[in-house]
N, CA, C and O atoms as a GROMACS GRO file, in nm:
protein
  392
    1UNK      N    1   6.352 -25.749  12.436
    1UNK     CA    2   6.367 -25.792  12.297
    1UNK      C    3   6.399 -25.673  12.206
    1UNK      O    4   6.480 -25.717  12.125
    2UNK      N    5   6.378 -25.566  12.184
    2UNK     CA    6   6.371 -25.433  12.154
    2UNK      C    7   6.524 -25.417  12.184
    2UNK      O    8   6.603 -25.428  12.090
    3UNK      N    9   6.569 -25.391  12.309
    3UNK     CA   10   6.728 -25.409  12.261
    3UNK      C   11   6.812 -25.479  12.200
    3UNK      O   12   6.916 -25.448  12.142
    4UNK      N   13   6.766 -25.568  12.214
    4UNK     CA   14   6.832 -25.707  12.111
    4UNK      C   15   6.848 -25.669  11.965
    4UNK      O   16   6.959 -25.663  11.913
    5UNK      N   17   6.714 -25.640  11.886
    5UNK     CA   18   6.693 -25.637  11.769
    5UNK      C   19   6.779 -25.472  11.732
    5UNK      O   20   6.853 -25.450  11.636
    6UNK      N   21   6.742 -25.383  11.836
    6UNK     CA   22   6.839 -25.252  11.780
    6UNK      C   23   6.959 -25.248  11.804
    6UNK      O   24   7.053 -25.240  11.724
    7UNK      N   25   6.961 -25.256  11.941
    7UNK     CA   26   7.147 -25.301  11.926
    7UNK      C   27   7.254 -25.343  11.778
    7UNK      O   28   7.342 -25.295  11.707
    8UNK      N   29   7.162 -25.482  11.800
    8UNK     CA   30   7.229 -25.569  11.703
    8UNK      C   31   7.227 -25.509  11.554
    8UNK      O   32   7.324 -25.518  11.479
    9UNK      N   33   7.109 -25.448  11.520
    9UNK     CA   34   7.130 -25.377  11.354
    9UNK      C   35   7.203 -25.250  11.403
    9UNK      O   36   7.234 -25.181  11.306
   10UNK      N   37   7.238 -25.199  11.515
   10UNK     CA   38   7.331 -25.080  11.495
   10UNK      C   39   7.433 -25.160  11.475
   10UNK      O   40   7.449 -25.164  11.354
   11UNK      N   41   7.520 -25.233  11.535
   11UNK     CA   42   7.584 -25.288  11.515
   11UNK      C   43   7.628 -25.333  11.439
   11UNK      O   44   7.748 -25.309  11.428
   12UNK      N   45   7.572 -25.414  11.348
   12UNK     CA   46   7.564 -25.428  11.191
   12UNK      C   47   7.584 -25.304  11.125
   12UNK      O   48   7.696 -25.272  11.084
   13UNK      N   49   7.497 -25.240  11.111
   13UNK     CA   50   7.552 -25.099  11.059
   13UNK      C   51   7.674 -25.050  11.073
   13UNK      O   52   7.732 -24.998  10.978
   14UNK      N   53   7.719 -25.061  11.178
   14UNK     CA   54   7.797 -24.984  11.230
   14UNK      C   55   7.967 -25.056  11.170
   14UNK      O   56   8.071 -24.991  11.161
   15UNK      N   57   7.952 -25.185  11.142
   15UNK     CA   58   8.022 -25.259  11.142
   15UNK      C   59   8.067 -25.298  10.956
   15UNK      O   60   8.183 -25.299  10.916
   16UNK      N   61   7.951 -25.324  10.871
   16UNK     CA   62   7.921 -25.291  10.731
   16UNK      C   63   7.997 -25.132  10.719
   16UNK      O   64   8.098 -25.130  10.648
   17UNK      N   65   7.966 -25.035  10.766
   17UNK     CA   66   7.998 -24.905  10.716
   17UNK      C   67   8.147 -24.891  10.767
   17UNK      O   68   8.226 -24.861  10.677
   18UNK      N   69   8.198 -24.905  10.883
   18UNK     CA   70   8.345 -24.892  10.879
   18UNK      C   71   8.412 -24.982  10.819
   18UNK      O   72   8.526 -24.978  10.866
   19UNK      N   73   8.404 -25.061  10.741
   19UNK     CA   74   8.480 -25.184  10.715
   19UNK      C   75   8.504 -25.128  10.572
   19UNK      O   76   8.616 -25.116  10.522
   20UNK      N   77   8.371 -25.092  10.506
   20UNK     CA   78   8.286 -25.093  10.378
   20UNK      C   79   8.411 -24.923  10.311
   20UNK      O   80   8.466 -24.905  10.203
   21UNK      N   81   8.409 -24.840  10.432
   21UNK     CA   82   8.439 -24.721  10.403
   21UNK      C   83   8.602 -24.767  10.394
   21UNK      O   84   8.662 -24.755  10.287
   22UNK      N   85   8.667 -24.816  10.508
   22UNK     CA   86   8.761 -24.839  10.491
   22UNK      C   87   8.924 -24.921  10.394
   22UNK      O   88   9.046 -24.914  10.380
   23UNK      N   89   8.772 -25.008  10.346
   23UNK     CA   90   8.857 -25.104  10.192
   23UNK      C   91   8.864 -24.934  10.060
   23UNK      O   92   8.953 -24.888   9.988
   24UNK      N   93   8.684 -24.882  10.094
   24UNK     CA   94   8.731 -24.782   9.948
   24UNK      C   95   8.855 -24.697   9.997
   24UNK      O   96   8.945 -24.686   9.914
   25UNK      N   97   8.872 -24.642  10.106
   25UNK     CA   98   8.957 -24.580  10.130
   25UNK      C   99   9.082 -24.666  10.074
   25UNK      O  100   9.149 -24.624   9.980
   26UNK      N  101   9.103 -24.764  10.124
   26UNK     CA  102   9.246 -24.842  10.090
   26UNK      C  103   9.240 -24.821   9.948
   26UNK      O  104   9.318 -24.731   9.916
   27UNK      N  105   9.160 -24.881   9.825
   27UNK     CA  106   9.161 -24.922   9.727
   27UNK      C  107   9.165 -24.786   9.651
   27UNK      O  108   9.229 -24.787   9.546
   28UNK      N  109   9.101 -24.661   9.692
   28UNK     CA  110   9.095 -24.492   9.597
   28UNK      C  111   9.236 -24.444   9.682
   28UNK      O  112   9.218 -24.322   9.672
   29UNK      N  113   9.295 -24.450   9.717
   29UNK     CA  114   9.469 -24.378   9.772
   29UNK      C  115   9.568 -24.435   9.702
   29UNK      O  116   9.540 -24.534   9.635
   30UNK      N  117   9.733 -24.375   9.702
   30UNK     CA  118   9.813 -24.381   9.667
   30UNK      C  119   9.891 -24.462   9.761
   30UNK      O  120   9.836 -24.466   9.872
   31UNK      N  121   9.977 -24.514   9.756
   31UNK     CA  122  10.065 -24.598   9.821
   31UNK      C  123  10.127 -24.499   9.949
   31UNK      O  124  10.168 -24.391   9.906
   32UNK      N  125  10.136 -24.512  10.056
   32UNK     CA  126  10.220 -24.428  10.178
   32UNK      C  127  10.153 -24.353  10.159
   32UNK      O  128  10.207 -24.293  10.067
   33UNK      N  129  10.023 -24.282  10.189
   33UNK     CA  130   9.971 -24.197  10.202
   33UNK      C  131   9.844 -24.201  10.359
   33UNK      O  132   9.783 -24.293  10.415
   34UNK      N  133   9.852 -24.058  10.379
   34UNK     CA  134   9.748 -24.052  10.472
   34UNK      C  135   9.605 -24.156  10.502
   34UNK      O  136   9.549 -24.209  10.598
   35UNK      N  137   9.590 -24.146  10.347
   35UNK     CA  138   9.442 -24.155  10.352
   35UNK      C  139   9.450 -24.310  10.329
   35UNK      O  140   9.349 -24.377  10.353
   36UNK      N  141   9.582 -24.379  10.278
   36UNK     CA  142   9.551 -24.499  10.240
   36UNK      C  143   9.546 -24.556  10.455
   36UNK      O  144   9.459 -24.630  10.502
   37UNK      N  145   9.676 -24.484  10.546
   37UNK     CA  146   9.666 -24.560  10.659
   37UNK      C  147   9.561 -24.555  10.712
   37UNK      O  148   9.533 -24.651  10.784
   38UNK      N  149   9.445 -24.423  10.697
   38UNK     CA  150   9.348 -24.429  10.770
   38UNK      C  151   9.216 -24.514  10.740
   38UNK      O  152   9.120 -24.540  10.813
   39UNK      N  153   9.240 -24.548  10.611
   39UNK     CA  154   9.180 -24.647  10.573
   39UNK      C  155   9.196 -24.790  10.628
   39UNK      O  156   9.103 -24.865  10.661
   40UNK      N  157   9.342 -24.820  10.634
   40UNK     CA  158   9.394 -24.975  10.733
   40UNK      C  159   9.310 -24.925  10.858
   40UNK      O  160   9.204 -24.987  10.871
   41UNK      N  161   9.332 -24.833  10.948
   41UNK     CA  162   9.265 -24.846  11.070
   41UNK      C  163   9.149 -24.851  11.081
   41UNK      O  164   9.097 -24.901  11.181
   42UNK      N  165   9.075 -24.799  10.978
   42UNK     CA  166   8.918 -24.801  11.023
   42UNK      C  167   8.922 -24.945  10.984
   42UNK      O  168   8.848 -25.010  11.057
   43UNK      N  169   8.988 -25.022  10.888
   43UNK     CA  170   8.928 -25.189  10.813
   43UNK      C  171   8.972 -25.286  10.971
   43UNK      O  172   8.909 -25.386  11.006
   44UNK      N  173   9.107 -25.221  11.057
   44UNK     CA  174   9.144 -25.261  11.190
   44UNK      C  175   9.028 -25.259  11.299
   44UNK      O  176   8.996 -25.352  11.374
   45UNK      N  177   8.972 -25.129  11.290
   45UNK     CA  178   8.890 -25.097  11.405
   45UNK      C  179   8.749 -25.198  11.405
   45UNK      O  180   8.689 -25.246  11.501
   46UNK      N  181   8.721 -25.210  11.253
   46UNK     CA  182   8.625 -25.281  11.223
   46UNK      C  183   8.595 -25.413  11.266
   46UNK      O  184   8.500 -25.460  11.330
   47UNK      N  185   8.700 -25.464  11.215
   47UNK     CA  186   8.757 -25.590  11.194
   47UNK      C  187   8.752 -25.660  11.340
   47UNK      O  188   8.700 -25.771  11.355
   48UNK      N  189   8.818 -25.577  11.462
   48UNK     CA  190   8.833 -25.629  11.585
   48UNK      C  191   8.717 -25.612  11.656
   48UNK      O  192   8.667 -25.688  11.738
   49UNK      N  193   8.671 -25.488  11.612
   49UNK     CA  194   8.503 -25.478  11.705
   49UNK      C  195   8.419 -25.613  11.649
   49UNK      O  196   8.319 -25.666  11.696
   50UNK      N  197   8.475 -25.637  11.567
   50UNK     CA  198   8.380 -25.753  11.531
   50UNK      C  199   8.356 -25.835  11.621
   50UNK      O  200   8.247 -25.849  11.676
   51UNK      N  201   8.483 -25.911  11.649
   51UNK     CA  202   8.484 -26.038  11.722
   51UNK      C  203   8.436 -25.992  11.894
   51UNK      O  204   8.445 -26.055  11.999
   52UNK      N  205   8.392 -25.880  11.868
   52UNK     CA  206   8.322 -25.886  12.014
   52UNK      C  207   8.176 -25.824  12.033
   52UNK      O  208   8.111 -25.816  12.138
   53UNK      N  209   8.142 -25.781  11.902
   53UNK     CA  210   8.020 -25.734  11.828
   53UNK      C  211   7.916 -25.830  11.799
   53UNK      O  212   7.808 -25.833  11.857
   54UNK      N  213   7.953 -25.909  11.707
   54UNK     CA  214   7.922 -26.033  11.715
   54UNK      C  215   7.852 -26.092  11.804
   54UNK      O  216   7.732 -26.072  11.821
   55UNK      N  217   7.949 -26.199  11.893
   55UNK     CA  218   7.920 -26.306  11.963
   55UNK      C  219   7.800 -26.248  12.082
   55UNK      O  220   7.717 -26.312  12.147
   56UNK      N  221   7.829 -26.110  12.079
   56UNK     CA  222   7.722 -25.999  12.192
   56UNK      C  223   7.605 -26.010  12.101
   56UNK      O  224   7.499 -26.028  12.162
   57UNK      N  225   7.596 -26.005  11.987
   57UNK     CA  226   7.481 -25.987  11.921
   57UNK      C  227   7.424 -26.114  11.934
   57UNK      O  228   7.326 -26.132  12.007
   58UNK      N  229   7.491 -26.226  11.855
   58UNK     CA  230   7.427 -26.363  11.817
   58UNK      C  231   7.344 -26.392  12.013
   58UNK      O  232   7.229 -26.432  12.031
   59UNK      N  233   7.445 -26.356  12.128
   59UNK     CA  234   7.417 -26.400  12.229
   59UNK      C  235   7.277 -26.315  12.301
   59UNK      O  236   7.206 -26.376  12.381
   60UNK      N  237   7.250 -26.181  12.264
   60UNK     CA  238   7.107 -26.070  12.276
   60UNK      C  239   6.983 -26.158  12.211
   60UNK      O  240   6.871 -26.170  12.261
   61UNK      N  241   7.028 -26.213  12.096
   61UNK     CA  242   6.890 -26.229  12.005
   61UNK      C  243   6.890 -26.399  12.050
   61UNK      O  244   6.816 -26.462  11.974
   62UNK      N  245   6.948 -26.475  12.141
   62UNK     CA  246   6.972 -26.605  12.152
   62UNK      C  247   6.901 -26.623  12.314
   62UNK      O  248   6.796 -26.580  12.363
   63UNK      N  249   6.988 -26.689  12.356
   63UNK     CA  250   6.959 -26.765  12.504
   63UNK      C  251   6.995 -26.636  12.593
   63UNK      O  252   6.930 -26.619  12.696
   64UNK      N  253   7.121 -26.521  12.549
   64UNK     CA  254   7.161 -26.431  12.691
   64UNK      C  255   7.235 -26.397  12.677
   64UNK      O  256   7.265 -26.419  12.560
   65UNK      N  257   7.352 -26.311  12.757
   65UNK     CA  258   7.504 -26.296  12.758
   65UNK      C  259   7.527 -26.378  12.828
   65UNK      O  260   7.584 -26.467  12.764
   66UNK      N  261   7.511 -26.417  12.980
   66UNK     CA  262   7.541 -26.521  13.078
   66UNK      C  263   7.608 -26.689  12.997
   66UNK      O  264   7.706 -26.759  13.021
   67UNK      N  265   7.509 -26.697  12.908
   67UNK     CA  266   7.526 -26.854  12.790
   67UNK      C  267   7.632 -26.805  12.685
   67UNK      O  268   7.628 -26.881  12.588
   68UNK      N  269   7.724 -26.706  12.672
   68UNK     CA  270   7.810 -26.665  12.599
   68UNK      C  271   7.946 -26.613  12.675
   68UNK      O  272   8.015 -26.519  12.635
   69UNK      N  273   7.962 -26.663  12.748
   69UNK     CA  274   8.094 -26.568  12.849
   69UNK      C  275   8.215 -26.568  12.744
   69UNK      O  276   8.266 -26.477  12.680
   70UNK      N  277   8.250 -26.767  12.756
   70UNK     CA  278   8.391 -26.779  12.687
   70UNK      C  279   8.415 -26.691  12.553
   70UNK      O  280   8.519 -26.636  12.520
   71UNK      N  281   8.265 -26.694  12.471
   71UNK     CA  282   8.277 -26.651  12.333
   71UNK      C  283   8.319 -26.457  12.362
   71UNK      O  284   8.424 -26.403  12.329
   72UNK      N  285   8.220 -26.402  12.420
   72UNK     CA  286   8.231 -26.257  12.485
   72UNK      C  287   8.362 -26.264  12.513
   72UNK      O  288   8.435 -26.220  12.425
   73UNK      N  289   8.441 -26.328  12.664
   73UNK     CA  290   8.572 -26.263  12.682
   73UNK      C  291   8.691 -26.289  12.542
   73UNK      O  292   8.793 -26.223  12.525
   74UNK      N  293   8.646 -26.391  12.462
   74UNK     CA  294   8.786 -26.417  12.360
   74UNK      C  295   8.782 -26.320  12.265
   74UNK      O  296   8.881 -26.289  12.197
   75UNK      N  297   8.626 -26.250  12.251
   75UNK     CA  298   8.585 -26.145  12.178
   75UNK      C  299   8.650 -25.997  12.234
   75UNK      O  300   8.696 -25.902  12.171
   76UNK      N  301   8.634 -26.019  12.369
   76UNK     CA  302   8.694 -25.859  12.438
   76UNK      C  303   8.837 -25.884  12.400
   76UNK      O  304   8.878 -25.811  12.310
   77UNK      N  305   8.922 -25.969  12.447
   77UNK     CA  306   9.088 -25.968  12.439
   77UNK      C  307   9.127 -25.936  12.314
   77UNK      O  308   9.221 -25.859  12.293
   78UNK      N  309   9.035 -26.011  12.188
   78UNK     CA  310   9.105 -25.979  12.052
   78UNK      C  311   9.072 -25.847  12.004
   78UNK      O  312   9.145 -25.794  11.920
   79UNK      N  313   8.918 -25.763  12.071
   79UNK     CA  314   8.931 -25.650  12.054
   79UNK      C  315   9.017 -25.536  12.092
   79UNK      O  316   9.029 -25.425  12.042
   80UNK      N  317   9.088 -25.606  12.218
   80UNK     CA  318   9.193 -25.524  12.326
   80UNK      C  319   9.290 -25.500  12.182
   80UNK      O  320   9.312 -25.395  12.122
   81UNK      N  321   9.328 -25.609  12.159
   81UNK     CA  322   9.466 -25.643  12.119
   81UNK      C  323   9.422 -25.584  11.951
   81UNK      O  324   9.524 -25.625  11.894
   82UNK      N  325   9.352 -25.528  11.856
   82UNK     CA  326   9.351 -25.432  11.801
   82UNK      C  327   9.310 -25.341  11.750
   82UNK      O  328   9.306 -25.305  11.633
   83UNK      N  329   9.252 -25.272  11.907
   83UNK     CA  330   9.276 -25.120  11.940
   83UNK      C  331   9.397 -25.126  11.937
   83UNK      O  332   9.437 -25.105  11.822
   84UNK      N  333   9.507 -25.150  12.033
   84UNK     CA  334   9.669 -25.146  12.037
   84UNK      C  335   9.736 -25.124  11.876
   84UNK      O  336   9.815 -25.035  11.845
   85UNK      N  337   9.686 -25.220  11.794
   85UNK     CA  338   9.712 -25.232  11.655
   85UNK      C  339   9.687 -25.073  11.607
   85UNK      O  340   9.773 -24.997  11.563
   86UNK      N  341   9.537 -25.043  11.629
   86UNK     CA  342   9.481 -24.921  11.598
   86UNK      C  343   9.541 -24.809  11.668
   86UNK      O  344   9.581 -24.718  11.595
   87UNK      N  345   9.552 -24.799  11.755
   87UNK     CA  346   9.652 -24.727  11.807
   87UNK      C  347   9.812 -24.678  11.731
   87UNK      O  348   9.829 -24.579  11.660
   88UNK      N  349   9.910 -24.774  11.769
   88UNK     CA  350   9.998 -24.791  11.648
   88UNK      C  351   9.986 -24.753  11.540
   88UNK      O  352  10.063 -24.664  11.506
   89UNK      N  353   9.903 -24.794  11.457
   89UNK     CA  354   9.881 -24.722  11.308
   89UNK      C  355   9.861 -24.584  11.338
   89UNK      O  356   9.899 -24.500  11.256
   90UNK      N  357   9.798 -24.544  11.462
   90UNK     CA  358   9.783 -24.403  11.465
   90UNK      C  359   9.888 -24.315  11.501
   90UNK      O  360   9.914 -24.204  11.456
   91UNK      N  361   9.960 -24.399  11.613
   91UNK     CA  362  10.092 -24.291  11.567
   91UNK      C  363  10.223 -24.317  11.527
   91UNK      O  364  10.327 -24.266  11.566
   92UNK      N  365  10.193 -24.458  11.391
   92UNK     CA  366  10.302 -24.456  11.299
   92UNK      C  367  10.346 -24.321  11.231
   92UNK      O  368  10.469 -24.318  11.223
   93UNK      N  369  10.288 -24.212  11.181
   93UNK     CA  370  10.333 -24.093  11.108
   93UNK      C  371  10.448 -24.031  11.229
   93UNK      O  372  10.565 -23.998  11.209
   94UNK      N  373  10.382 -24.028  11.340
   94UNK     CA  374  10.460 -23.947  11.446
   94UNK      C  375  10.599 -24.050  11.441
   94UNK      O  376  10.702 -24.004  11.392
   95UNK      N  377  10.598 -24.136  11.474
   95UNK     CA  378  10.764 -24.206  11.489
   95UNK      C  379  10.842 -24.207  11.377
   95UNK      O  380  10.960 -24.241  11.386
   96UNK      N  381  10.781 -24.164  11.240
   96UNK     CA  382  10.881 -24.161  11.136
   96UNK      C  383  10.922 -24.027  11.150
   96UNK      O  384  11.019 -24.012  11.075
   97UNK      N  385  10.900 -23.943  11.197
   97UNK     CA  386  10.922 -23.809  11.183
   97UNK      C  387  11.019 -23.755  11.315
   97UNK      O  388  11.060 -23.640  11.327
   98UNK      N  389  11.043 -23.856  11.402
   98UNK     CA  390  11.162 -23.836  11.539
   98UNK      C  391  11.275 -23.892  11.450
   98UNK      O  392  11.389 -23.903  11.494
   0.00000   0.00000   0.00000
């Protein structure tokens, strides 16, 4: 039970603060700027850890992971799919510059 309950508020934490950091970032930058993309990726990184942050959490403090598969794997794929996103944003600067 002890993992359940810490896990899950790191998680939360973890999840509140990149998201949280990443809108001020968007919203205090200039248009095409560094700081505004690194702001999209952390609100990206956030955003996708979610959907697999989540359903792991609700499923720790619930019945199990075993009673959560479908929710867990649809959670892993959409996290797959943006890192890739996150990725990309990371080396959009590099391809404008070839």
């Amino acid at each position: 039970m002890m993992q359940a309950i810490m896990e899950t508020l790191f998680d939360a934490v973890y999840l509140i603060l990149v998201i949280t950091i990443g809108i001020r970032m968007i919203r205090g930058s200039v248009p095409n700027s560094p700081f505004r993309l690194f702001g999209w990726m952390a609100v990206v990184l956030g955003a996708g850890d979610s959907f697999h942050l989540v359903p792991r959490a609700v499923a720790l403090c619930t019945t199990g992971l075993e009673n959560y598969t479908a929710a867990l794997g649809a959670g892993k794929w959409i996290t797959s799919v943006t890192m890739t996103v996150f990725y990309v944003l990371l080396y959009h600067p590099v391809f404008n510059t070839l």
